[in-house]
N, C-alpha and C positions, 0 to 999 in steps of 0.2 A: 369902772367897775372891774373888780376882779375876779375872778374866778375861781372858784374852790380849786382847792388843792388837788381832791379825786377827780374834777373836769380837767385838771392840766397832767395831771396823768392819764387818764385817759384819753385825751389827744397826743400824749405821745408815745402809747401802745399803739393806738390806732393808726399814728401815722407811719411807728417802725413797724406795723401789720400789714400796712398798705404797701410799702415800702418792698419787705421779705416779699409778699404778692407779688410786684412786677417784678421783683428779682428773680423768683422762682420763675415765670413765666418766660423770661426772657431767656431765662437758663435750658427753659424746655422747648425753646425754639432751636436753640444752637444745637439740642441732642438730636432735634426732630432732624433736623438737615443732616448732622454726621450720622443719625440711623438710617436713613435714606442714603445717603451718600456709599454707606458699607453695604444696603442691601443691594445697592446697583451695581456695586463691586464685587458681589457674591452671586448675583442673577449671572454677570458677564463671566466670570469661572466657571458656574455652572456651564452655561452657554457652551464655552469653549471644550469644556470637560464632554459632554454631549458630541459635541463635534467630534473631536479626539476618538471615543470610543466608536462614532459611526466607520471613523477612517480606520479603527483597527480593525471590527468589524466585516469590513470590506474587504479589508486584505487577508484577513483569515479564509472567509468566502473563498477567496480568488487562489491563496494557496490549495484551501481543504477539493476544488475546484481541479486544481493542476495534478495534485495529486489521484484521484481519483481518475480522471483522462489516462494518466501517466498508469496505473494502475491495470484499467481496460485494455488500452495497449501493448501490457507485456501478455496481460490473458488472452489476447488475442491469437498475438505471437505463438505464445506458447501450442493455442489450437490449433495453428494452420501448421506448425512444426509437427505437433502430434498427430495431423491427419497423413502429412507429407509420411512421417515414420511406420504406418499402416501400408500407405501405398508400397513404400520399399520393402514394407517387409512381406508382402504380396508378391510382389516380383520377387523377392529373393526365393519364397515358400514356393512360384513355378518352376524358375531355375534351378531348385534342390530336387525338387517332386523328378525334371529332364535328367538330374545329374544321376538321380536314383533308379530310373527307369533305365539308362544307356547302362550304368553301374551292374543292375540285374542282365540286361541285354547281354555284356560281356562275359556274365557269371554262367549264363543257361550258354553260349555259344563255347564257353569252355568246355560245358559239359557235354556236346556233341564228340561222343567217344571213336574213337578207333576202331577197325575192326581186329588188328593185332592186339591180342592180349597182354603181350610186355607195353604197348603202346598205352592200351585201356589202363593198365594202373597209374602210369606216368598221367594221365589224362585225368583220371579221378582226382590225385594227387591235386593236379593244377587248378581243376574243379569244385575241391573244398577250400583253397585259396583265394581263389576268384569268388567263391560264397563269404568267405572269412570279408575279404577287401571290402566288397562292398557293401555287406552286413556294416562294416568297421566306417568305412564309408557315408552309411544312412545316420547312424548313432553321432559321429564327428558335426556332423551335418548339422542335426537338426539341434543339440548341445551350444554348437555357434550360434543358432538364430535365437537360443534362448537367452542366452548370454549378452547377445547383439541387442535383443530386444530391452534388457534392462537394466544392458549402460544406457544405452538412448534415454530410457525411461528417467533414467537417476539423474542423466544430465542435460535431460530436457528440464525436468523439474528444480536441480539445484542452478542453471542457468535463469528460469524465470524466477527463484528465490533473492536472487543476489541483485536483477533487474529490480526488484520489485522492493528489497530494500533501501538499493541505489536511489530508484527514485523517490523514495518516503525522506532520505536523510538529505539529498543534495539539497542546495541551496538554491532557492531561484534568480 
C-alpha cells in the first residue's frame, strides 16, 4: 500500500519538525551550561570585587584613623605649648612688674635731694633722668612682652600648621 503523496510529505515535515525540536533542545542545553558557567564566572568577580573594596575600605578606615590621631596630637601639642607660653609669660610680667618697681626705687632715691642748692639742681637734673630711664625702662619692657607674646603666638601656630599638614600629606 502506498501512501498518498501529502502523508509522505507530511512525515517528512514531521520528522524534519521533530528533528529541528531535538536540535533546538539540545542546542539550549549547551547555552544553559555556558549561561551558568558565565554566571558563576560573574558571581566569582563580583565576589572578589566585594572583597577588594572591603580591603580598600579598611585601609581608608585605618588611614582616615592615623590621620586624625596624628591630627589630636599636634592639638594637643600645640595646647600644652600654649599653656607652657602663659606660664612664661607670667613669670616674665613678675619679673618686669620687680624690674619696674627697683626702676621707680632708684628714680625716687635720686630724687632724695641735697641740701646744698648747686648740689640740689645737679640732683634734680639726675632725678628727671632717672624718671626718663625708668619711664623708658617700663615702655621697652612691656613692648618686648608684647612682641614676645606674638612671635610665640605666630610660631606656636605656624609650627602646629606645618605639623599638621606634614601629617595629612606623609605617607604611611
Amino acid at each position: 500500500m502506498m501512501l498518498p503523496p501529502y502523508a509522505t510529505l507530511a512525515g517528512i515535515v514531521l520528522a524534519l519538525a521533530l528533528g529541528f525540536a531535538g536540535g533546538w533542545g539540545a542546542q539550549g542545553w549547551r547555552a544553559d551550561a555556558r549561561v551558568a558557567a558565565l554566571n558563576a564566572e560573574i558571581a566569582g568577580q563580583r565576589q572578589a570585587q566585594a572583597e577588594s573594596a572591603q580591603l580598600r575600605e579598611r585601609a581608608a578606615r585605618a588611614e582616615e584613623q592615623r590621620r586624625a590621631a596624628a591630627q589630636q596630637e599636634i592639638n594637643d601639642a600645640a595646647t600644652r605649648r600654649s599653656e607652657a607660653r602663659v606660664r612664661d609669660a607670667r613669670a616674665a610680667d613678675l619679673a618686669g612688674s620687680g624690674l619696674r618697681i627697683r626702676a621707680a626705687e632708684f628714680a625716687a632715691g635720686a630724687s632724695a635731694g641735697a641740701s646744698d642748692t648747686g648740689v640740689a639742681a645737679q640732683c634734680e637734673a639726675a632725678t628727671d633722668a632717672a624718671r626718663v630711664l625708668a619711664e623708658l625702662l617700663g615702655r621697652v619692657e612691656s613692648a618686648g612682652r608684647r612682641m614676645a607674646a606674638i612671635a610665640d603666638e605666630r610660631g606656636d601656630a605656624g609650627g602646629a600648621c606645618e605639623r599638621s599638614y606634614e601629617s595629612l600629606t606623609a605617607l604611611p
